[in-house]
C-alpha positions in Angstrom: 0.0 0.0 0.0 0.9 3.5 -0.7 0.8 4.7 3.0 1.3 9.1 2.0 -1.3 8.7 -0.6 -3.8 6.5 1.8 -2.9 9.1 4.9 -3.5 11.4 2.4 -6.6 10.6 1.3 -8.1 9.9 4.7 -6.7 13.5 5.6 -8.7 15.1 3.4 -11.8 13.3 4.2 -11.4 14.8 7.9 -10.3 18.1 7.1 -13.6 19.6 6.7 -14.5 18.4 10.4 -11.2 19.8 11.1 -11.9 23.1 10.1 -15.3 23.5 11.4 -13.8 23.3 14.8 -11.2 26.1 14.0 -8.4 23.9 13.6 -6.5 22.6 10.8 -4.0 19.5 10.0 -0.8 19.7 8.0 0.8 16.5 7.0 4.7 15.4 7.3 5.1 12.4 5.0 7.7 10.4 4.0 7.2 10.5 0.4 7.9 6.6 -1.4 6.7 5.1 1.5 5.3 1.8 1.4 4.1 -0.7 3.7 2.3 -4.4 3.6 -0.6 -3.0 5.8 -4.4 -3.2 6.0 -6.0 -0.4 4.3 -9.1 -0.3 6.3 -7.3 -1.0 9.9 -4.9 1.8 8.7 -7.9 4.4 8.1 -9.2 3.4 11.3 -6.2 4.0 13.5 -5.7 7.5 11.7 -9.5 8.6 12.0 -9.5 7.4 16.1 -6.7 9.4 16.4 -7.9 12.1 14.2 -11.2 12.6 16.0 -9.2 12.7 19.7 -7.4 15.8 18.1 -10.1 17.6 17.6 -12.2 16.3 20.2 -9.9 17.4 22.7 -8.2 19.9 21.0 -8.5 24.1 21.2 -9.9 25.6 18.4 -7.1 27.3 16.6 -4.8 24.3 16.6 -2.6 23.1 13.9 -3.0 18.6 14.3 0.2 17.2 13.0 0.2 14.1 11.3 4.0 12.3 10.3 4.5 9.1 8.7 8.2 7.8 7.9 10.3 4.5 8.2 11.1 4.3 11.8 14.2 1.3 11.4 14.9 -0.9 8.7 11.7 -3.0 9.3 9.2 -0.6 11.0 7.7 2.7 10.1 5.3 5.4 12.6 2.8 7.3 12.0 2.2 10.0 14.6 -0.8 12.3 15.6 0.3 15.4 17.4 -1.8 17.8 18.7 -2.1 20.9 21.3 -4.4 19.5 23.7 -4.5 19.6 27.0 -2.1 16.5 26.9 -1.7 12.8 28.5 -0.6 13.0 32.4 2.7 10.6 32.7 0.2 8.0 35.2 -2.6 7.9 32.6 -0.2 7.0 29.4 -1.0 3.8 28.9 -4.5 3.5 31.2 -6.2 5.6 28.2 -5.4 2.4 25.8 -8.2 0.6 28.4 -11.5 0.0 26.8 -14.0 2.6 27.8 -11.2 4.4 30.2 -11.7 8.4 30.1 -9.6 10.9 31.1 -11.7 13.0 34.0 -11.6 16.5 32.8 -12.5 20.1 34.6 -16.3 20.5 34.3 -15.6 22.9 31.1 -13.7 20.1 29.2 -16.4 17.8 29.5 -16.3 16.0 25.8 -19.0 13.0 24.7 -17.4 9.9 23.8 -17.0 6.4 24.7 -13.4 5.7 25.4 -13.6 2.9 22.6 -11.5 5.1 20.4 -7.9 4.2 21.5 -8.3 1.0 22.5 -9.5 0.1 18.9 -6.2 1.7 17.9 -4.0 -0.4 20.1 -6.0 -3.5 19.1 -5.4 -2.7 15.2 -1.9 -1.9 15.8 -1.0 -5.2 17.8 -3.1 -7.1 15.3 -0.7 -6.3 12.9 2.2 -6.4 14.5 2.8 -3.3 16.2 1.9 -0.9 19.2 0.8 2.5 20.2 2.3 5.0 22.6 1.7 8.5 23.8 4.1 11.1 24.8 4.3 14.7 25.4 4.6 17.4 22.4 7.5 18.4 21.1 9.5 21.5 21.9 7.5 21.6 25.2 4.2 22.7 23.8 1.3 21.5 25.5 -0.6 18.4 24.1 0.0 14.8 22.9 1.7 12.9 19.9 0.3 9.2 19.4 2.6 7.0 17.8 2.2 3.9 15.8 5.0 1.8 15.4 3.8 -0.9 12.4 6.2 -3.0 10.8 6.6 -2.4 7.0 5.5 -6.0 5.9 2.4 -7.6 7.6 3.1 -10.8 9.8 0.6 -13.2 8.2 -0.1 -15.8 10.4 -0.7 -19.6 9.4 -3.9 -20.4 7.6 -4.7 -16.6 6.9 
């Protein structure tokens, strides 16, 4: 699969949700890149981590997404975003099905905290995983990373 023209694509699909909200999304992709991976689990993953962005984002926010070879075997895509951010202790509790963040009474968002637990399931499915860590250059909010490897492990009978 062509994985800049497929992030891409599902990009632009989102973008008009994006926008609506005051935010935008800009794209850092590794052109040529190429990867054995489900199309479907791939938009998936993206959108999940699309819609926390600007679920949880402020309006005004650029959402970054990145996608490049990671090692010789692996590539990442990442969602970064200026939200409110991940607390260290909740980094890997927030990959729980139906686990929410509690927020301040005014960041009170709908949802069912299905969203990122679908992500980690799709990523290990396939051979990888998910983390979260802080923004870059110490801005506030949260990059999502998904390491998947570049060919698909097939396993027997499948």
């Amino acid at each position: 699969t062509d994985v800049v023209t497929e992030i891409e694509e599902i990009v632009a699909g989102f973008e008009p949700l994006a926008e609506a909200q005051g935010m935008t999304i800009t794209t850092r992709l590794r052109p040529g890149l190429v990867a054995d991976v489900d199309r479907s689990a791939l938009r998936q993953i993206l959108l999940n981590l699309l819609d926390n962005a600007v679920r949880y984002g402020p309006r005004g926010q650029t959402v970054v997404v990145a996608a490049a070879p990671a090692t010789e075997d692996t590539w990442t895509l990442e969602v970064s975003d200026a939200g409110p951010g991940i607390p260290p202790a909740e980094r890997e509790r927030i990959f729980d099905p139906y686990y929410r963040l509690a927020r301040d009474a005014g960041g009170a968002v709908g949802g069912t905290g299905i969203g990122l637990a679908v992500v980690r399931r799709l990523a290990t499915e396939h051979g990888g995983d998910v983390h979260v860590a802080p923004a870059g250059d110490g801005a506030t909010g949260a990059c999502f990373v998904v390491s998947l490897p570049l060919t698909m492990p097939h396993r027997g009978g499948e």
